[in-house]
PLY file of the C-alpha trace (Angstrom):
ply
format ascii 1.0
element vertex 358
property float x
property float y
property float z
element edge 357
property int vertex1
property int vertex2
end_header
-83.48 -21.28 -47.89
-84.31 -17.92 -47.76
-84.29 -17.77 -44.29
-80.20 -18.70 -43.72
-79.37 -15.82 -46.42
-81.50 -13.32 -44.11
-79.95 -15.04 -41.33
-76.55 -14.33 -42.61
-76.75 -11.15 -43.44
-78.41 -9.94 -40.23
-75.06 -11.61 -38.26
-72.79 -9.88 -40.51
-74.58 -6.50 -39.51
-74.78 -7.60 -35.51
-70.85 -7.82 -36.45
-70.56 -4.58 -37.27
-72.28 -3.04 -34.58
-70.44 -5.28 -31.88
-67.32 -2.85 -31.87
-69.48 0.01 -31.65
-71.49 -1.33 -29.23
-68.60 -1.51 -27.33
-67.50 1.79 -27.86
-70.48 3.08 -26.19
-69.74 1.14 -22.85
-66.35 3.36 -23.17
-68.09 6.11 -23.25
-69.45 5.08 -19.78
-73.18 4.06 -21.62
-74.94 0.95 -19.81
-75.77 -1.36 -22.90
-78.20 -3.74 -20.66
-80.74 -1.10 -20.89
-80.56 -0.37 -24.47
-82.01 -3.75 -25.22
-85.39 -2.11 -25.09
-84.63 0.02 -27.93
-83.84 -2.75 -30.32
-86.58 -4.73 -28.99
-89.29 -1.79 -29.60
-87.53 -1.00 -33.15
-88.24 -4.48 -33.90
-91.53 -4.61 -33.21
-92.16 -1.40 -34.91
-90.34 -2.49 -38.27
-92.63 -5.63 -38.14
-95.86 -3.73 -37.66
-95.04 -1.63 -40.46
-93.36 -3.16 -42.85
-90.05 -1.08 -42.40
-86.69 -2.19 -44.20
-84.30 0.23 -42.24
-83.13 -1.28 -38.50
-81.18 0.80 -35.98
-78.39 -0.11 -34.42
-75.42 1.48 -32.64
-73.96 4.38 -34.32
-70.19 5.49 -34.86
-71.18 9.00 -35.84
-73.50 9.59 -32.92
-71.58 7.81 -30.05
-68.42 9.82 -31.20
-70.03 13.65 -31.21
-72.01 12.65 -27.65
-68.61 11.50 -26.58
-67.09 14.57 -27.44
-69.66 17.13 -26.36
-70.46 15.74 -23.14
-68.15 15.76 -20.23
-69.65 12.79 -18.48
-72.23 10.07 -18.83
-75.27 12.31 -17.30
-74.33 14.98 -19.42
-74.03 12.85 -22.31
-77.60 10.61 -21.66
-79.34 14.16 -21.12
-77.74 15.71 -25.14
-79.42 12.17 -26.02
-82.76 12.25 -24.24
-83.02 15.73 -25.61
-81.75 15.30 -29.21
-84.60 12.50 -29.02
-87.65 14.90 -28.08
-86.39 16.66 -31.31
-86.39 14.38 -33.77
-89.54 12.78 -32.01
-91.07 16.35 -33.13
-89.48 16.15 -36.62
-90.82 12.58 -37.02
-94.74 12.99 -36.28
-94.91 16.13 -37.84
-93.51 15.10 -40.90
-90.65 17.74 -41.67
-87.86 15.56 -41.77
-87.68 16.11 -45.70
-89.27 19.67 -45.36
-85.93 20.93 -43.60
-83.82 19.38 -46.52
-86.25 21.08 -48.70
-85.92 24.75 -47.48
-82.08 24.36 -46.74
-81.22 22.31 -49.86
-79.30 19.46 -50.54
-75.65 20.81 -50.63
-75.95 22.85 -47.44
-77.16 19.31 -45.85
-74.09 17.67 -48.10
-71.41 20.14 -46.00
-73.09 19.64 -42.89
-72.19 15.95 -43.27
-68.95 16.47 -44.91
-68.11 18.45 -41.63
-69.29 15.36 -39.65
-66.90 13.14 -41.39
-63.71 15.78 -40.57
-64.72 15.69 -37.23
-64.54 11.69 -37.04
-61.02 11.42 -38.27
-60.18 13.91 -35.69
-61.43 11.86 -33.15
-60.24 8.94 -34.31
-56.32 10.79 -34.26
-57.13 12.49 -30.81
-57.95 8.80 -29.98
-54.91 7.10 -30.80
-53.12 9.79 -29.26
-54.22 9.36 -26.17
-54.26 5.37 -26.46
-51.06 5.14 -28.79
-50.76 1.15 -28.90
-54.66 0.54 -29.60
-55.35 3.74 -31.54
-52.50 3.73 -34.36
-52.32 -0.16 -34.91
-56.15 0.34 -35.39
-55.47 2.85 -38.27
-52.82 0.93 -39.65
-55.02 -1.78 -39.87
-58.19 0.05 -40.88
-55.71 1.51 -43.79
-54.63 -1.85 -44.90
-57.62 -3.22 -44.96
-60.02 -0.88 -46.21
-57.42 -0.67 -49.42
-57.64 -4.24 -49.89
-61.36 -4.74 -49.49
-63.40 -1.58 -49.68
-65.63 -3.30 -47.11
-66.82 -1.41 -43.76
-67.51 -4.57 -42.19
-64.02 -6.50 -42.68
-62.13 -2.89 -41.67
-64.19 -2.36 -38.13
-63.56 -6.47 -37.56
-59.89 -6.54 -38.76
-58.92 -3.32 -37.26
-61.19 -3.61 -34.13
-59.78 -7.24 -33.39
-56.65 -6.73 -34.61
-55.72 -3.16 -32.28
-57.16 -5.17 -29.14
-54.78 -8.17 -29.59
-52.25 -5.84 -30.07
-52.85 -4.35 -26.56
-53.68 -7.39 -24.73
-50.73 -9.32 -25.77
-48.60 -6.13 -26.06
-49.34 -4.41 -22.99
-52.00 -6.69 -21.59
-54.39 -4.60 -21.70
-57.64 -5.14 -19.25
-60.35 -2.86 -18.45
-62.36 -2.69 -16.05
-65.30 -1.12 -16.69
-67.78 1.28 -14.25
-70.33 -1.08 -13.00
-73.21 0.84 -13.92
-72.12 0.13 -17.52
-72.25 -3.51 -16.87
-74.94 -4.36 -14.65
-78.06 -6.05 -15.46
-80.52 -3.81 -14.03
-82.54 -0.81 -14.91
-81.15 3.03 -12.87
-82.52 5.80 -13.56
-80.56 8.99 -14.43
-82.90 12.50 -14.82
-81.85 14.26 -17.37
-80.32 17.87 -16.59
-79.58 21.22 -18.69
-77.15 23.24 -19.08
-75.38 24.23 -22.53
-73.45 21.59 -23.12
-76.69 19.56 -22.94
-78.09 21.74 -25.18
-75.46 22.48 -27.86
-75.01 18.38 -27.61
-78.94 17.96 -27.93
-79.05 20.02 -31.22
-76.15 18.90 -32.15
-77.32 15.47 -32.34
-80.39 16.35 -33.84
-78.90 17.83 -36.69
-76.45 14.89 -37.54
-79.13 12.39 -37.29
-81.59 14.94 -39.62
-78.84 14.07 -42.22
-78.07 10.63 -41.37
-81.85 9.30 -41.61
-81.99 11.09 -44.69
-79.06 9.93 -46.43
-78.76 6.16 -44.70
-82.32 5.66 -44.49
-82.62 6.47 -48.93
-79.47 4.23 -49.07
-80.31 0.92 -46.53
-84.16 1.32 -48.44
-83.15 1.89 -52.31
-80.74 -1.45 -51.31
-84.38 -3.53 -51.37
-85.00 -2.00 -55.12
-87.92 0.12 -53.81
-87.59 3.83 -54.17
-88.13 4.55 -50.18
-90.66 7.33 -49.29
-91.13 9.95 -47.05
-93.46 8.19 -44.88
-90.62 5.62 -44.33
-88.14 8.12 -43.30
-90.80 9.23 -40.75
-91.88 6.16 -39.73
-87.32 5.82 -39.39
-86.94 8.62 -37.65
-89.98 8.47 -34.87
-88.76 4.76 -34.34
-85.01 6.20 -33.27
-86.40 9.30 -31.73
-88.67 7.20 -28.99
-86.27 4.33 -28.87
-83.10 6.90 -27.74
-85.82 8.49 -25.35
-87.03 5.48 -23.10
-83.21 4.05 -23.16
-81.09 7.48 -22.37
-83.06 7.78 -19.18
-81.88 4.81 -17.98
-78.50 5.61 -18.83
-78.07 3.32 -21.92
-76.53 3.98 -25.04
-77.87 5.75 -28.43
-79.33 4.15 -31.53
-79.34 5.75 -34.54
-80.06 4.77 -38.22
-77.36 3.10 -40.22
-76.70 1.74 -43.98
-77.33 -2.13 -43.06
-76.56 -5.15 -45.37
-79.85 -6.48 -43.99
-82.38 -4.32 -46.88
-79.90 -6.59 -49.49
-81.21 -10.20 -48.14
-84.44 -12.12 -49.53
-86.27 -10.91 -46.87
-85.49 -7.51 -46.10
-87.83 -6.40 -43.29
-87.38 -10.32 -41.73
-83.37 -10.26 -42.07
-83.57 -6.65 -40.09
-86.01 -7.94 -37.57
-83.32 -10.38 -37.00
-80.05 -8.60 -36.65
-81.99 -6.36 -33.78
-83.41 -9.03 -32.07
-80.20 -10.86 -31.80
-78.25 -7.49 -30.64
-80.70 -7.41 -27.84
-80.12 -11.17 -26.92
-76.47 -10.21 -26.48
-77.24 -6.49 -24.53
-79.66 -8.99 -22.23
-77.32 -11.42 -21.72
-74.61 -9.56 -20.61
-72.11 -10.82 -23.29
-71.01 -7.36 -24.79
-69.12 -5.97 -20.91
-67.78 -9.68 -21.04
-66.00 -8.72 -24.66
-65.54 -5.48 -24.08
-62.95 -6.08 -20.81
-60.55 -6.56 -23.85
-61.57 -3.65 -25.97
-59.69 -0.52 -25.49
-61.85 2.06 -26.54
-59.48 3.37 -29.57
-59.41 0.24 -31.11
-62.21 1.46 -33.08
-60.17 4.89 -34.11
-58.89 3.31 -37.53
-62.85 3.00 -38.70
-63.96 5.85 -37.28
-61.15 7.57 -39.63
-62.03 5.27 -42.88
-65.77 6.60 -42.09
-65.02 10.38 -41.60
-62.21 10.46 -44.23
-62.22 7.97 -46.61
-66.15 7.33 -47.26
-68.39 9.94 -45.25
-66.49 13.52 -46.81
-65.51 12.52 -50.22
-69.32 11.98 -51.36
-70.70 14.64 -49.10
-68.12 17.19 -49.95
-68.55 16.43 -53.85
-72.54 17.13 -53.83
-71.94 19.93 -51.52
-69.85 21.93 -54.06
-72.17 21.48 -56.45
-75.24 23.72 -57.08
-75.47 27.59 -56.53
-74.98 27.72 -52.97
-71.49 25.65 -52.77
-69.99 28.66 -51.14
-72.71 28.55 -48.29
-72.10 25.07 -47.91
-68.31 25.25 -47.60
-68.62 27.32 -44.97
-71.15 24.91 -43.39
-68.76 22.33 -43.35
-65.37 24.80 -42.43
-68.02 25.27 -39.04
-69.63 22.26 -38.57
-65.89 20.43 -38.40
-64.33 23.06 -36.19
-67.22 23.65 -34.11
-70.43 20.77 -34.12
-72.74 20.62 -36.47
-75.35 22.55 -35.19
-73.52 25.57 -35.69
-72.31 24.56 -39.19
-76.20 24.22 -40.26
-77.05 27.48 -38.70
-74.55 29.02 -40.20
-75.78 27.26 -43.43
-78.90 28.38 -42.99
-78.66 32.17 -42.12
-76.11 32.72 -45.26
-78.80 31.31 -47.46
-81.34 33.66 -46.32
-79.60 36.56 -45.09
-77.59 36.76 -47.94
-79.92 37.50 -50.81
-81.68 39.94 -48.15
-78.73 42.26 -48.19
-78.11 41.92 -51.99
-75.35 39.14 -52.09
-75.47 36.23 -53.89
-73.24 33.19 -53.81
0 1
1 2
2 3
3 4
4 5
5 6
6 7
7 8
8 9
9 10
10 11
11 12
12 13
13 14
14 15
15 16
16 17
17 18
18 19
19 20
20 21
21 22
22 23
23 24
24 25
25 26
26 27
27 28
28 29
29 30
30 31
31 32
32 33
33 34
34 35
35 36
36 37
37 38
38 39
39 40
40 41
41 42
42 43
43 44
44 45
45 46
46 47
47 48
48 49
49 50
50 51
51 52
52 53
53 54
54 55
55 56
56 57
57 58
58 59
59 60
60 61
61 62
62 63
63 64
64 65
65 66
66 67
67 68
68 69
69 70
70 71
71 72
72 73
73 74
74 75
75 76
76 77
77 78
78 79
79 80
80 81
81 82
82 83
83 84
84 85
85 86
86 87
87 88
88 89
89 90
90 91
91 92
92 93
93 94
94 95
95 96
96 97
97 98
98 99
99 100
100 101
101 102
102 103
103 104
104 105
105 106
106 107
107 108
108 109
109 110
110 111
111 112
112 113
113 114
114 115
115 116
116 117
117 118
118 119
119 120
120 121
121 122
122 123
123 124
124 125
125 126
126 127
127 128
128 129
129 130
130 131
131 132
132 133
133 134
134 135
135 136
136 137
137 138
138 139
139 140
140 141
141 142
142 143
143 144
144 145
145 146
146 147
147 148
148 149
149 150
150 151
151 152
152 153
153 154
154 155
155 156
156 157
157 158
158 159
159 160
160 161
161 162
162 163
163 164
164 165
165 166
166 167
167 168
168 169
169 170
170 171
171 172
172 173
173 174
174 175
175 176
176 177
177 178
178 179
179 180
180 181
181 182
182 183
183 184
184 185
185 186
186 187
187 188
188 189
189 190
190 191
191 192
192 193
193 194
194 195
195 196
196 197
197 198
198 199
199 200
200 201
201 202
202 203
203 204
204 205
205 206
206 207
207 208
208 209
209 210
210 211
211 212
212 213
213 214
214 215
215 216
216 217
217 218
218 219
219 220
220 221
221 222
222 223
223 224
224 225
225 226
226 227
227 228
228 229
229 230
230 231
231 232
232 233
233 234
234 235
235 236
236 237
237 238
238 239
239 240
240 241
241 242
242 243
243 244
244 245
245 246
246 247
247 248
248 249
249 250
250 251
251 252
252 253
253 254
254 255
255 256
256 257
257 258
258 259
259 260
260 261
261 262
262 263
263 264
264 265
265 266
266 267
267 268
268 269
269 270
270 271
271 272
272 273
273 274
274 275
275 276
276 277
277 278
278 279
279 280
280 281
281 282
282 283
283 284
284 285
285 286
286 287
287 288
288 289
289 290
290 291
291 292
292 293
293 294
294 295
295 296
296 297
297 298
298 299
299 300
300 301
301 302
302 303
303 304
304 305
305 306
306 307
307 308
308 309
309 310
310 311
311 312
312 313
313 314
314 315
315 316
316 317
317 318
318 319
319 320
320 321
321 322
322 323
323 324
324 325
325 326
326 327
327 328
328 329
329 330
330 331
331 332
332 333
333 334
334 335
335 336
336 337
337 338
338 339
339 340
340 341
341 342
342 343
343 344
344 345
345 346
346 347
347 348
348 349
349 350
350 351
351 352
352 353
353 354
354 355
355 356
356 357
């Protein structure tokens, strides 16, 4: 019976990422093209053996969102974000960078990330104030009650949208290259948003394969290694690449349920293929008509603020650089967090140069 308990936990995961999924349509994403990047993460993870599976991302939908003005701007910070971390994953310095910055500086830098979700998630509801603060109220409630991720995205996802069908009657309609069932081609362009966005990205997802990919693989039992988190991060990098220049949506690592079933590598192989059954289909634009896009502001906040800064911040003020790495996070929430790691990263070693030391 092993297969139903991979089964199950691979729907409970496709769960999770429905809401997001939807979030990136918001975002003006197409999701029909994205099924290649689950399909080709699949196959990779069953080549090799891999535990972690990619899916869509809150953190990295949220800062392309918010760093690109419109969808070709945001599909170029994503196509090249991708040719970075494609560089990071075959060369193998994915744990070398944590290495030479250190773990706390890293530990702002993601602390940072989760100040900047809650303030999208307020900005949000703002802006959608129906949706966006019955979401929160929800996400509050039910994150208190549970201390599950998966019940507070469904409850507070479902919950919001109800609210603002019934309350307002609420009905989007959505661009139609988000929703159509064919491949279009968008060239990527430059220009600094692009590239502030592309580093941007690169950065978060430098910490997030790092810290998700140690978590979703020590789940299994098996210390992961830093072939895996290579293997991880090429996987994303080339899956983001072929999908962003079709104008789909990006998929990043995440902390899945699926390394916990019988059949780890199986129940993962699972949850992707069935995400890309739905993306093929057409089923997610048929869903998300009835989404509003801040219904998922009450779990982007419980991620930033109640589960993503608490840990980070704690290991980040530990050590003999906390200093350093309070100002990486200070930067990294006010600005992106590019600029918090650089800043990170020139205290460290500019500091010691001039004969201060923190």
């Amino acid at each position: 019976m092993h297969w139903l308990s991979d089964l199950i936990a691979a729907i409970g995961v496709v769960l999770n990422g429905i809401p997001q999924g939807i979030m990136a349509m918001t975002l003006g994403f197409a999701v029909f093209p994205t099924t290649f990047s689950f399909v080709l993460a699949s196959a990779v993870n069953g080549a090799f053996g891999s535990v972690a599976p990619i899916s869509f991302q809150a953190e990295s939908l949220a800062l392309t969102g918010n760093l690109g003005d419109n969808t070709r701007e945001r599909t170029s910070i994503i196509f090249g974000g991708s040719i970075i971390m494609v560089i990071i994953g075959l060369t193998g310095t994915l744990t070398k960078i944590v290495d030479v910055l250190g773990n706390n500086i890293m530990a702002g830098m993601m602390a940072g990330v989760g100040i900047m979700l809650a303030k999208i998630a307020i900005n949000m509801s703002r802006k959608e104030q129906v949706a966006g603060w019955s979401s929160i109220g929800l996400a509050i409630i039910t994150y208190l009650l549970t201390k599950d991720l998966v019940w507070t995205i469904t409850i507070s996802v479902i919950g919001s949208s109800l609210v603002a069908v019934y309350g307002t009657h609420y009905q989007a309609e959505l661009p139609q290259h988000v929703v159509e069932r064919r491949f279009r081609f968008l060239k990527p362009i430059l220009n600094v948003h692009v590239v502030r966005g592309a580093l941007s990205l690169a950065c978060l997802n430098i910490g997030a394969n790092i810290s998700y990919g140690l978590i979703t693989g020590q789940m299994t039992g098996i210390k992961p290694n830093p072939v895996d988190l290579n293997l991880l991060t090429s996987t994303q990098a080339f899956a983001d690449m072929g999908t962003s220049l079709l104008g789909g949506a990006p998929v990043e690592t995440i902390i899945s349920a699926t390394a916990s079933a019988p059949e780890p590598v199986i129940a993962g192989i699972m949850m992707m293929l069935i995400m890309a059954v739905i993306l093929f289909a057409g089923w997610l634009p048929k869903i998300g008509k009835y989404v509003p896009s801040a219904s998922i502001a009450g779990f982007l906040l419980i991620l930033g603020a109640v589960v993503i800064f608490p840990e980070n911040a704690a290991a980040a003020m530990q050590g003999s650089n906390s200093v350093i790495a309070a100002l990486t996070l200070v930067v990294t929430a006010v600005v992106d967090p590019f600029t918090g790691l650089m800043t990170g990263a020139v205290l460290k070693f500019l500091l010691p140069l001039i004969g201060l030391g923190v």
